[in-house]
C-alpha positions in Angstrom: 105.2 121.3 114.6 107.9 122.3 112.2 108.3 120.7 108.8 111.6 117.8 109.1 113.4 116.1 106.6 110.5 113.2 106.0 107.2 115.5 106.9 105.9 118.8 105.6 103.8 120.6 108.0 101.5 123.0 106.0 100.5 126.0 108.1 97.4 128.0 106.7 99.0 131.4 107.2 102.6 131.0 106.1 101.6 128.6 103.6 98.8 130.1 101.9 100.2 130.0 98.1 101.4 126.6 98.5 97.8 125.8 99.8 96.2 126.8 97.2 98.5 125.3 94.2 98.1 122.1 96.4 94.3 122.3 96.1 94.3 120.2 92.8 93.2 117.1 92.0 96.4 116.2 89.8 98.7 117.8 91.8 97.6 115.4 94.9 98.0 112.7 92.5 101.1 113.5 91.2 103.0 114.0 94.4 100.9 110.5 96.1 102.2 108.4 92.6 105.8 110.2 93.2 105.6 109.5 96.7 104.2 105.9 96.4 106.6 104.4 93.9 109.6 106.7 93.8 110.9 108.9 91.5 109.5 109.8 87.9 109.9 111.7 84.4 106.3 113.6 83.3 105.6 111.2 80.9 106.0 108.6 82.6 103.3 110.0 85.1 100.6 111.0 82.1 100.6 107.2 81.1 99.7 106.3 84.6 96.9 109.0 85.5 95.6 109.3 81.7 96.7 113.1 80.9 98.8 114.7 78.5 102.7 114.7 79.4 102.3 118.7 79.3 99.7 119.1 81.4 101.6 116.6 84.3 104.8 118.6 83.1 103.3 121.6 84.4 101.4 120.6 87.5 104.8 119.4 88.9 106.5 122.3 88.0 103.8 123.7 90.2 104.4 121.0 92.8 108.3 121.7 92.5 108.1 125.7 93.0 106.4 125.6 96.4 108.7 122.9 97.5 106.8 119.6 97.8 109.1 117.9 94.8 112.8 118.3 93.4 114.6 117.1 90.8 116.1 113.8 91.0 118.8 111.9 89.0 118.1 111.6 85.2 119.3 108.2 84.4 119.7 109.3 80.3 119.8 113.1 80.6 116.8 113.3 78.2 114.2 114.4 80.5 113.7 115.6 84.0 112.8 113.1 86.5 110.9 114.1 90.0 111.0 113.0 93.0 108.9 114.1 96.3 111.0 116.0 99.1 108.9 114.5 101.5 107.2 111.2 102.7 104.3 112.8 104.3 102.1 116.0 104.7 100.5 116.7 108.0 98.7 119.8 109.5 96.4 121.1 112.5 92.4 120.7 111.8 92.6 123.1 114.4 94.2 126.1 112.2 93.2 124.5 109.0 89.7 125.7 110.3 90.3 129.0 110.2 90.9 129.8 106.6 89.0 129.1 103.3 91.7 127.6 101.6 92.8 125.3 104.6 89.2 123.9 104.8 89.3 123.5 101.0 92.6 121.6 101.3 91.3 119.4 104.4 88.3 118.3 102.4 90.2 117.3 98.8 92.7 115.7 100.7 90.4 113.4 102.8 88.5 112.4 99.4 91.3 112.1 98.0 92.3 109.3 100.5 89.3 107.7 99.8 90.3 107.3 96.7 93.9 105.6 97.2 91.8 103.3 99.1 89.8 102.0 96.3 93.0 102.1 94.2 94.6 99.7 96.7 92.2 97.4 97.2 92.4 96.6 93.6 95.9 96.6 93.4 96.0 94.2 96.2 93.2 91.9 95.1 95.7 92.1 91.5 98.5 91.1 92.8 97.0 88.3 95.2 95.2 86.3 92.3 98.2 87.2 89.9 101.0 85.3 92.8 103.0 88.7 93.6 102.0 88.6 97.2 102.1 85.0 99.0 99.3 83.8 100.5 100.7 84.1 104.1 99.2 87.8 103.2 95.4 86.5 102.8 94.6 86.3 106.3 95.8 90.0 107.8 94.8 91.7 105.2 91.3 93.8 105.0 89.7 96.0 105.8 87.2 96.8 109.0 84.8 99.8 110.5 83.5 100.2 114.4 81.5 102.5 115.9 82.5 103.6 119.4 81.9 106.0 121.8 85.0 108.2 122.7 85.2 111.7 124.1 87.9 114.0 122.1 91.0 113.3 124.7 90.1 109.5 123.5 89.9 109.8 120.2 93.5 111.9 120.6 94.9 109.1 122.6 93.8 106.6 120.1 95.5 108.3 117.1 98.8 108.7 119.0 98.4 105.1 120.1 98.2 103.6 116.6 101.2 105.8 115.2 103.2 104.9 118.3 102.9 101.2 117.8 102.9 101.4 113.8 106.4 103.2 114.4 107.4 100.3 116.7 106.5 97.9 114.1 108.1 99.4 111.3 111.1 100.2 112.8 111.1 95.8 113.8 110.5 94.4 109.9 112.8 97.0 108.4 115.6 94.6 108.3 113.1 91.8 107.5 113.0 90.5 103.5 109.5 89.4 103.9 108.4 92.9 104.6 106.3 94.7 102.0 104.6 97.9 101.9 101.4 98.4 103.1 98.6 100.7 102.7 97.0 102.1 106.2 94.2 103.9 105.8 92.3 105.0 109.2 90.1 107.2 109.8 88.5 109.0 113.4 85.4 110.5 112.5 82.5 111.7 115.1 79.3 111.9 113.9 76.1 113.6 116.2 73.3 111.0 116.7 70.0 111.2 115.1 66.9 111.6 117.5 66.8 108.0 116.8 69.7 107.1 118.2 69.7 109.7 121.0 68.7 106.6 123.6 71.9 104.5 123.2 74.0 104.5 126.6 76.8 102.4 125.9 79.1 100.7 123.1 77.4 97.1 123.5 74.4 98.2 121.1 71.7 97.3 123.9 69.8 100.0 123.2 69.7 102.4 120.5 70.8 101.7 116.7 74.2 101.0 115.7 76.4 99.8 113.1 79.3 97.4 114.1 81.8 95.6 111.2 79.4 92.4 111.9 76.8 94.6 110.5 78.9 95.5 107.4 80.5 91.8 107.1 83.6 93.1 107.9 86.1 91.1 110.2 86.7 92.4 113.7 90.3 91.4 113.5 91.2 94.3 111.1 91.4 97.5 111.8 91.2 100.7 109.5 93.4 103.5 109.7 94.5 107.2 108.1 98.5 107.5 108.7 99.7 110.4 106.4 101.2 109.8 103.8 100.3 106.7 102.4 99.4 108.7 99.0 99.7 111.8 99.6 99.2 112.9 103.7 97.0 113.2 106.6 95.8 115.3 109.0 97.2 114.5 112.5 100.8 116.5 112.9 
């Protein structure tokens, strides 16, 4: 899939430099925050992820020469304001695979997604308890894990499934003042049974161990989910 206007699509052979200078803690950071809540001067990016503005000045130069952020308008002329060129970064496990650099990338980003997810669950349990969201938001809000048994070509079908219909809805509440963003986070990860487990023949838990959300505590009416580009990107083109 080639790169658009909203999505950069990072290949592991023709991007290879820009891989690498993405592999950076900051510089996923930087272009999530810039991403996330629009566009912003390096110092005004040190405040908010606790560096020096000349070490964020440099990173997003950095960012900026292999194309993932542009100037934007300076509203005093004083100093440079960024903005990200795109809303989301996506690529192909399947060629990420193949290079050093594109497992390296695959691996920090994931965390890194991780990590926006603990950053939004306290900004959203802020902004409940300090009235910015309404409380008509308490009730579909959360956050929820299953285990289930899928072949690949399920798994597959579920990702496209999920962005199909969170297109659908986005596209119906973009006219809507009630809207407000929302972080997804989801995530389809297999993971080979232990000899423990190798007994279990079907989803219901009969037999065999498994972990459900009542197992965690977590509601079965949410659902979790890993779109790309919530902070930064994700791995399904």
């Amino acid at each position: 899939m080639d790169s658009d206007d909203s999505r950069r699509v990072l290949d592991p052979e023709r991007d290879t430099a820009a891989l690498k200078a993405l592999t950076h803690p900051l510089r996923i950071q930087l272009l999530g925050l810039l991403r996330q809540d629009g566009p912003a001067t390096a110092s005004e990016l040190a405040v908010r992820t606790g560096e020096s503005s000349a070490s964020t000045s440099y990173h997003l130069r950095v960012l900026a020469k292999y194309g993932f952020l542009t100037e934007a308008e300076h509203r005093d002329g004083r100093e440079r304001r960024w903005r990200a060129v795109h809303a989301v970064t996506s690529w192909s496990n399947e060629a990420m695979e193949s290079s050093a650099a594109g497992r390296a990338w695959v691996t920090l980003s994931r965390r890194r997604q991780i990590e926006h997810l603990e950053e939004s669950l306290a900004r959203h349990e802020e902004d409940l308890a300090a009235g910015r969201l309404g409380r008509e938001w308490v009730e579909p809000s959360g956050i929820s894990d299953h285990m289930a048994r899928l072949t690949p070509e399920s798994l597959a079908e579920l990702w496209d499934a999920f962005a199909g219909k969170l297109a659908d809805l986005t596209a119906r509440d973009a006219g809507d003042r009630r809207a407000e963003r929302v972080v997804l986070v989801w995530a389809g990860l297999p993971v080979a049974a232990r000899s423990s487990e190798a007994c279990v023949t079907d989803v219901t838990g009969a037999t065999g161990s498994r972990m459900t959300a009542e197992a965690t505590g977590s509601r079965m009416t949410e659902e979790t989910d890993v779109a790309g580009g919530a902070a930064d990107g994700g791995d399904r083109p």
